[in-house]
C-alpha positions in Angstrom: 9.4 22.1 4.5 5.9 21.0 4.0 2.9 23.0 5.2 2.2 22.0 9.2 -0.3 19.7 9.7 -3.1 19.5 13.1 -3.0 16.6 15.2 -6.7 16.1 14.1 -5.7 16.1 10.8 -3.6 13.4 11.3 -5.5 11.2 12.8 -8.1 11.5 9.5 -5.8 9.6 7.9 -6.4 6.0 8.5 -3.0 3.7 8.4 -3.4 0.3 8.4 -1.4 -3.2 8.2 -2.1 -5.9 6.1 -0.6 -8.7 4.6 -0.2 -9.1 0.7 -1.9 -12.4 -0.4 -2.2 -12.0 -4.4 0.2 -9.7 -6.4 0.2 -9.6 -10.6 2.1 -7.6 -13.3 0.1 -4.7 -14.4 1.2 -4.4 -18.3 -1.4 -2.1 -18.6 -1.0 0.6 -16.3 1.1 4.0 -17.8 4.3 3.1 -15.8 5.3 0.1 -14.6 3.5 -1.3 -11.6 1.9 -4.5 -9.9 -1.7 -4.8 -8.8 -1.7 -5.8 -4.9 -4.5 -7.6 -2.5 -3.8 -6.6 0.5 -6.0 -8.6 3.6 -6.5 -5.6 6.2 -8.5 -8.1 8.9 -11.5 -9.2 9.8 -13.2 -5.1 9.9 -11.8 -4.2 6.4 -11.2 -7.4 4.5 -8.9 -7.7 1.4 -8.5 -4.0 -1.0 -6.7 -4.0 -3.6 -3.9 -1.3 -4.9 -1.8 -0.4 -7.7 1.8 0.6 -6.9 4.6 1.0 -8.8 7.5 -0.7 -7.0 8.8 -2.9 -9.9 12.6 -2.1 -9.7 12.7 -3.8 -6.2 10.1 -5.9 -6.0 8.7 -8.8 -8.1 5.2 -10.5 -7.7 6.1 -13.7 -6.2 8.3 -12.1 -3.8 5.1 -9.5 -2.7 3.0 -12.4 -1.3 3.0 -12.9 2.4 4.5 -8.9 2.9 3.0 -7.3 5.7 2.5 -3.7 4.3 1.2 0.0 5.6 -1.4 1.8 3.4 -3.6 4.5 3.9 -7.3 2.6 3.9 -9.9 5.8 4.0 -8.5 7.5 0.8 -11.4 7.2 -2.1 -11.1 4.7 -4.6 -9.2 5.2 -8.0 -9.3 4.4 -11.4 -6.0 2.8 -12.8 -6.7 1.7 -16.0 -8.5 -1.1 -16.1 -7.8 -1.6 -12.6 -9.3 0.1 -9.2 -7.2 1.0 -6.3 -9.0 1.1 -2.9 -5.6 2.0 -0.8 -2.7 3.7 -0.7 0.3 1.5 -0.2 2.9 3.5 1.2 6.8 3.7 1.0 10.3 5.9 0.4 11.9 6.8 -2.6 15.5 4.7 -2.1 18.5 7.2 -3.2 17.5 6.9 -7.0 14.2 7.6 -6.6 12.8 3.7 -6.6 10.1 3.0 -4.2 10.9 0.9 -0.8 7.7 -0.5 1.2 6.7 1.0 4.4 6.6 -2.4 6.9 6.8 -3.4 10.6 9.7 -4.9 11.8 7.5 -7.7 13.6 4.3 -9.4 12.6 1.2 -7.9 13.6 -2.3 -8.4 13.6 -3.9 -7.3 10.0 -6.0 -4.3 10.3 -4.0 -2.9 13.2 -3.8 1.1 13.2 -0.5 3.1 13.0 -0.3 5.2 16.2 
């Protein structure tokens, strides 16, 4: 079990949707990955992110994805690439990553409650 977090602690973290409208093979990066736009509305505009989700997902089939990432994390370095958010998802049952997502659309830039 993980150490226990405060409710005010949570609610640092800032979760947001947005919908993927560009996604591109990242040869470069360490281990395979794809570099993502993500359009997070209006108040945030498109950030981009580096995630490495290759084994179920392909470019072309990224594009139009509503997806949850953390927006509020600093920026990072990936190579020649930076990543302004953290996409989130589960490791599947061999350790592959699956995309957090809602089950309906939703407004880009909502917050996760």
């Amino acid at each position: 079990m993980t150490e226990t977090a405060t409710f005010d602690e949570f609610l640092k973290l800032d979760i947001r949707v947005g919908t993927v409208v560009d996604a591109q093979p990242f040869p470069e990066a360490r281990k395979p990955a794809i570099k993502l736009w993500v359009d997070f509305g209006p108040e945030l505009g498109v950030r981009t992110s580096s995630a490495q989700i290759t084994t179920h997902y392909t470019p072309d089939r990224l594009i139009g994805r509503q997806v949850l990432a953390v927006v509020n994390f600093a920026p990072r370095q990936v190579g020649p690439f930076m990543s302004e958010v953290l996409v989130l998802g589960l490791a599947d049952a061999e350790g592959a990553i699956v995309l957090l997502r809602p089950d309906f659309p939703v407004p880009n830039g909502a917050r996760m409650h």
